[in-house]
N, C-alpha and C positions, 0 to 999 in steps of 0.2 A: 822764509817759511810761510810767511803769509799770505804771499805771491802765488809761491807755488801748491799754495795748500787750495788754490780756489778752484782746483781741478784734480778729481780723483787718481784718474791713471796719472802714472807716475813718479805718485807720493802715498802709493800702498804703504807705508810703514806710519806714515804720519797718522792715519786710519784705524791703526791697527791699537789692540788693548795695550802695549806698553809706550804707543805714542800715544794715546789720551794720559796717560798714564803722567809722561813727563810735561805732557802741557800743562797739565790738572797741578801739578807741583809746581812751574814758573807760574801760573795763574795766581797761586797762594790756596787753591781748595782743597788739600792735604792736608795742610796743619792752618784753617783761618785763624784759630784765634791767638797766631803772633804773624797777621797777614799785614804785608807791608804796599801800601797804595803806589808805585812807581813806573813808569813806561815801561818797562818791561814785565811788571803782571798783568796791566795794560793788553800789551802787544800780545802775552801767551791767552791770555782771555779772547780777544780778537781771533787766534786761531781756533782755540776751542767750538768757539761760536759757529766758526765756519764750517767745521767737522761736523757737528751735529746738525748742520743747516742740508748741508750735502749728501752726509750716508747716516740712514736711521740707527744701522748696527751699534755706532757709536756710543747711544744712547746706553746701550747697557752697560759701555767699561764706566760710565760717568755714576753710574749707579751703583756699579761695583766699588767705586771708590769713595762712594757718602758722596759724590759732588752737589745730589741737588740739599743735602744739609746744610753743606759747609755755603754753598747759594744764600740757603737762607739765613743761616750766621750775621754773612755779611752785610748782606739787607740791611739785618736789625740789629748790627752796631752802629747804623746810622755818622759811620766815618768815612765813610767810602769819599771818593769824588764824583763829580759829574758823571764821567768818562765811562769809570768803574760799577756807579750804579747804573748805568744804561746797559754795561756787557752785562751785568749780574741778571737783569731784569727779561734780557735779550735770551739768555741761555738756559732761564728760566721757563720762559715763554715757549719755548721751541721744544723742551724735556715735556712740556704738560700736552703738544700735539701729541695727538692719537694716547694718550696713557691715562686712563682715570686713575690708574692704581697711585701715580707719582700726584695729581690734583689732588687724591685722598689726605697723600703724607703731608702736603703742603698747607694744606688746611687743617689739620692735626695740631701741626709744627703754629698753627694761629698765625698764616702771615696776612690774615685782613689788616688789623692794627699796622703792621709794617708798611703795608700799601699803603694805605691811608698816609702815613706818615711820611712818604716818598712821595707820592702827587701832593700831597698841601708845603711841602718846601718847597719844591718845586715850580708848584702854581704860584707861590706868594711872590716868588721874585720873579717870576712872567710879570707878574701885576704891578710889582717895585718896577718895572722897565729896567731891569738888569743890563749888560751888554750881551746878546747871543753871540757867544765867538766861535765860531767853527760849526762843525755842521752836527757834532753829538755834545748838545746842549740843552739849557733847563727843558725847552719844550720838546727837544729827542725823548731824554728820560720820562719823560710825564706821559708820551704818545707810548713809549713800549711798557713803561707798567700799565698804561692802559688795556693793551692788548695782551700782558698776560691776566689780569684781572676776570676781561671779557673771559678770557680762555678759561679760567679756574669757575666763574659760574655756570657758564654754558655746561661744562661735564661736570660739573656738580648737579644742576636741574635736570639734566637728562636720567642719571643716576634715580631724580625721583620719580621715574615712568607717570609722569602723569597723576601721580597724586598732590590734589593739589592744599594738604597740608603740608607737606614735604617740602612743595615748592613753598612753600610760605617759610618753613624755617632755614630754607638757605636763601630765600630773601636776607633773612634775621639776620643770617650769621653775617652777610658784607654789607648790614645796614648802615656803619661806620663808615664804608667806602664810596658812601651816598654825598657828602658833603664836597668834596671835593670836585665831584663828577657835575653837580647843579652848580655851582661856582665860575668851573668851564660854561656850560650851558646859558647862565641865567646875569653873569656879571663880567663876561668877557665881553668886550665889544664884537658885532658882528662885523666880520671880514665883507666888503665889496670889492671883487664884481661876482665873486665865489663865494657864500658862506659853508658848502658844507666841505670845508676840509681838515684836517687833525691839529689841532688835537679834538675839536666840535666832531667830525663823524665818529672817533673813539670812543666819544662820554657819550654818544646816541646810542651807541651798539651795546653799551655796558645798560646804560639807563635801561633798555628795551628788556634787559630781561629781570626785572624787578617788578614784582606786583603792585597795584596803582596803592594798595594802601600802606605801602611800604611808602612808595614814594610821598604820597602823600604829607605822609608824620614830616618826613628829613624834611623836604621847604620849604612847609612851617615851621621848622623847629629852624633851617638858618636865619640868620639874623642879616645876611647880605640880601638874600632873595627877597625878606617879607619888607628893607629898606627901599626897593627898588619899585616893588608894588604901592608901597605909598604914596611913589610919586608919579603914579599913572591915575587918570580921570576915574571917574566911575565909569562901571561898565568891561572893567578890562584890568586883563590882571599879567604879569610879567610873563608866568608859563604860555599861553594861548597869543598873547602878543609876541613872545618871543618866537615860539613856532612857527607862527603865521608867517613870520620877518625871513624868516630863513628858507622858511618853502618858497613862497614868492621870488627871491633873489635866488635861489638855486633852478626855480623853473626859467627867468628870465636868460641867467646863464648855461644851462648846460641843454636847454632847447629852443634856441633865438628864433628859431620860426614858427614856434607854437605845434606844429605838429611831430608828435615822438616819434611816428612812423617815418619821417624824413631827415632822421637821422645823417649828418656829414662823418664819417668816422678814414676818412680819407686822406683828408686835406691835416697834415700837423698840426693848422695851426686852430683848430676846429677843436670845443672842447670834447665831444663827444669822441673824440680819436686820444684824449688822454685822461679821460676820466670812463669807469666803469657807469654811467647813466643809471642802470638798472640797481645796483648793486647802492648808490648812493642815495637816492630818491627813499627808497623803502624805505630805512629803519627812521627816517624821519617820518614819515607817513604811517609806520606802523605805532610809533611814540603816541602821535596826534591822535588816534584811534585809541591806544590804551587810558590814556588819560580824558576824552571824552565820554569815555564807559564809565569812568569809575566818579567821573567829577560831574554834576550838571551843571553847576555853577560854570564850570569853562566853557560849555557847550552852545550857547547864545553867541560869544564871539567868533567860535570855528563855524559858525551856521553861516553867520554874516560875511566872511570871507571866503568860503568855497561851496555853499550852496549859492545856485542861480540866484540874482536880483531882477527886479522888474524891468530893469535896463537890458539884460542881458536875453529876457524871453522876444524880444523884438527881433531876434533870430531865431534858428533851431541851437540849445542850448550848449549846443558841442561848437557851435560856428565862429562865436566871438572872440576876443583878444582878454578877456579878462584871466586873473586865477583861477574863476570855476568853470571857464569853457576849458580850459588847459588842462583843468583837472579831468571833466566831463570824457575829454579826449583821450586821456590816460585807460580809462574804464575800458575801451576796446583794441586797447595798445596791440597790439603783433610784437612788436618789437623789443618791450620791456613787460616782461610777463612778471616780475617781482613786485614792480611798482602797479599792473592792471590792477594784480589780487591785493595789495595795500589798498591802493586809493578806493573801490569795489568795497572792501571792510570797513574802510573810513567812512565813507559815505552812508553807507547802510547805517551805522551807528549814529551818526548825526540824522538821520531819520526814524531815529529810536526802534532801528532795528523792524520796519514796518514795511512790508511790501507794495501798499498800496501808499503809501506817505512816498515811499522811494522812487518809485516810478513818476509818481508824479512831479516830485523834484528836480529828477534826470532824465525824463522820457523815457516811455517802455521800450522804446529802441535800444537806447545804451543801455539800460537797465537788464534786461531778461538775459543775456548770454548769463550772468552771475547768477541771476537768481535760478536759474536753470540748473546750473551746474551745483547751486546748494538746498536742489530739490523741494525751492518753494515755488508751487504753481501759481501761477498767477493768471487769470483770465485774459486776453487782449480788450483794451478798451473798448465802448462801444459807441462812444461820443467824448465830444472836448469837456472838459470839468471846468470850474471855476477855481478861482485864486481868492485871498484875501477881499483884494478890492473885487471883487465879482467879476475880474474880464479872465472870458473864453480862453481856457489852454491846448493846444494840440495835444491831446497824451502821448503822442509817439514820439513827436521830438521836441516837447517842453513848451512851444513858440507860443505867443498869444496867437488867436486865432482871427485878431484885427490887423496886423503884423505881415501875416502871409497872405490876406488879403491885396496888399500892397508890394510883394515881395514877389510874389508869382501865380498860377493860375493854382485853381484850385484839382480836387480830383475829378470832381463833375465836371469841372470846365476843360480838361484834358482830353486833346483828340485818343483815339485808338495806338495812333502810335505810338504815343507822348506814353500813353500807361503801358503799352509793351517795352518801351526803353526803358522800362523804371523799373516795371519787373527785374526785366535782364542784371538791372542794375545791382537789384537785393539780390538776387539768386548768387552775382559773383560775389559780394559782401559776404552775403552767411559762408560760401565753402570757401575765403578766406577764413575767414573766424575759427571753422570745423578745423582746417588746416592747421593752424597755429593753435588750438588750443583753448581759442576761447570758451568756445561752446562744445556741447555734444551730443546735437540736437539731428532728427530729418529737419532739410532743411525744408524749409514751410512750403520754398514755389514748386519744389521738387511733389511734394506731398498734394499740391493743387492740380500740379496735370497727372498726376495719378491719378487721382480720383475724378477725373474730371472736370472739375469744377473750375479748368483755367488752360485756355486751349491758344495756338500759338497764331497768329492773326494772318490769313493768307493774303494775296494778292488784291483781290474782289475785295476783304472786307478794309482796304487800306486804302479804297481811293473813295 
């Protein structure tokens, strides 16, 4: 049945309301509370799962028969096994797509606490180094209440349209479900040559949608996190080292060339052909954003690792091999537009949200498509500024302007043609950018032979 259940046509009957009906009974979600754990309510669970995975209609005979109750029954008599808490969590997970009305009852029914109580056994013997035997194991189970977890906030906060005391108290309500989540995050060892894979992207995607002073409380208040921080120097604290660790090692891995736009998604063996790039980058980058807003104290270490250093203005600030050119590079992505408008927000905040702080951090070249597009004007520079130490910055692309000196000619020292090729050069720049999204701007060279002010160099004035 389970073979032939992974394909509709058919097994119309399997589908149908009195084949959920008899699965729902060898499952044990009929009568849970004399439910008996055995390969075979096992096996009938595994079909169940797959019915609802495959045709939505399903969803209703499971409702019609109290399934996602007796679901939650079995959660919270905390006897299940492995196997059985993973389908529970699995068919759970899949009932709460597309239905706030069934996320309402589930939260009704209070299964934050249950959650909670499923990932922290689960995580403990991750951390006991248990034996993983087979492939629906502790860290199975822990990945799929993670994602029904995610699922039951997400349509909970949306419920609160935007109000953001609302959002504050369905923060409240899975603020229990906070411990376990920074645990993963904060006292797992990071994975090398990968760090952002699950159960670490689950606890990110959960983590992100919690207000910073929620999170705040939970890791001060665990006692594993604020161990961990003690034993870090001054200067630097578990959260923002931890972050940092995992961005860095996931930009090394999932864009080895440094540029996002040159994406390999081809080749098998190439990560970006089996990882979603865009999709995995962000909600880490959105985290590091959330919690530089709310925290200052954090923000002196996210400055030092992805804003420019003095090392790095000795180029144009996009140019280098460091994490902030990396990042620099992200800001005008084409390619990953989840992660541009992350790293774009991140950055803006670690410039205290200052247009003119910003630009000058990242050049008003990289800079202006965002700030454009979030309707802050901003003048084009009129000359290079100073830095700290007093040396000369290019406003446009970050560079000291002793640097470029050395690096190529200047604009005054530019023949006629050399600034027509350059031209040409912005012009196809900006109607990529227009193209993909990033901006939504006339494009400026377009706007100069308009109006005259920039005429195209004929023959005579080329020699």
């Amino acid at each position: 049945m389970k073979s032939l259940g992974r394909e509709i046509k058919g097994s119309d009957e399997l589908f149908s309301r009195r084949g959920i009906q008899i699965l729902m009974k060898l499952g044990g979600l009929l009568t849970p509370s004399s439910y008996t754990d055995n390969h075979s309510s096992q096996e009938a669970l595994k079909c169940l799962s797959n019915c609802i995975l495959l045709c939505d209609n399903t969803k209703e005979f499971v409702v019609e028969h109290d399934g996602v109750v007796a679901c939650f029954h079995l959660l919270e008599s905390f006897t299940l096994g492995t196997e059985s808490q993973f389908l529970t969590c699995r068919i759970l997970f899949f009932m709460t797509v597309n239905n706030p009305d069934i996320v309402q009852q589930l939260i009704h029914l209070h299964i934050q606490p249950v959650l909670q109580k499923v990932l922290t056994s689960n995580i403990d013997k991750l951390i006991a180094k248990e034996p993983q035997i087979g492939i629906i194991n502790n860290q199975a189970v822990t990945n799929e209440a993670l994602k029904l977890l995610f699922n039951l906030i997400l349509v909970d906060i949306r419920s609160a349209n935007n109000d953001k005391e609302a959002e504050e108290a369905v923060g409240r309500r899975f603020q229990c479900c906070l411990e376990p989540i920074l645990t993963i995050l904060f006292t797992f060892p990071i994975q090398y040559p990968m760090p952002l894979i699950p159960p670490y992207t689950h606890a990110l995607h959960v983590l992100m949608q919690f207000p910073y002073t929620i999170m705040r409380e939970s890791w001060y208040a665990n006692a594993k996190v604020r161990e961990l921080h003690e034993t870090l120097e001054v200067g630097r604290d578990i959260v923002s080292t931890r972050f940092c660790e995992m961005l860095e090692g996931a930009l090394a891995y999932l864009i080895p060339s440094g540029d996002p736009d040159d994406l390999d998604t081809t080749s098998p063996s190439s990560p970006a052909a089996n990882y979603n790039v865009d999709a995995t980058l962000s909600p880490l980058i959105l985290n590091i954003r959330i919690v530089a807003a709310g925290e200052p104290h954090f923000v002196e270490y996210f400055k030092r690792h992805m804003l420019p250093s003095e090392t790095d203005r000795n180029l144009p600030v996009n140019r280098g091999k460091s994490t902030s050119s990396q990042l620099i590079r992200l800001m005008t992505s084409t390619m990953l537009p989840q992660t541009r408008d992350a790293i774009c927000e991140c950055l803006f905040v670690l410039c205290n949200e200052d247009a003119s702080q910003f630009t000058q951090e990242v050049g008003y070249g990289n800079a202006i498509g965002f700030l454009v597009n979030r309707g802050i004007a901003v003048e084009p520079p009129q000359g290079s500024e100073a830095d700290d130490s007093n040396k000369q910055i290019n406003p446009i692309t970050g560079q000291y302007v002793s640097a470029e000196e050395t690096n190529g000619p200047s604009l005054a020292d530019m023949t006629d043609e050399e600034k027509e090729r350059e031209a040409e050069r912005l012009f196809v720049l900006f109607e990529r950018l227009k193209k993909n999204g990033v901006i939504s701007v006339e494009n400026p060279i377009t706007q100069a032979k308009q109006s005259g002010k920039f005429e195209e160099l004929d023959d005579d004035n080329n020699e």
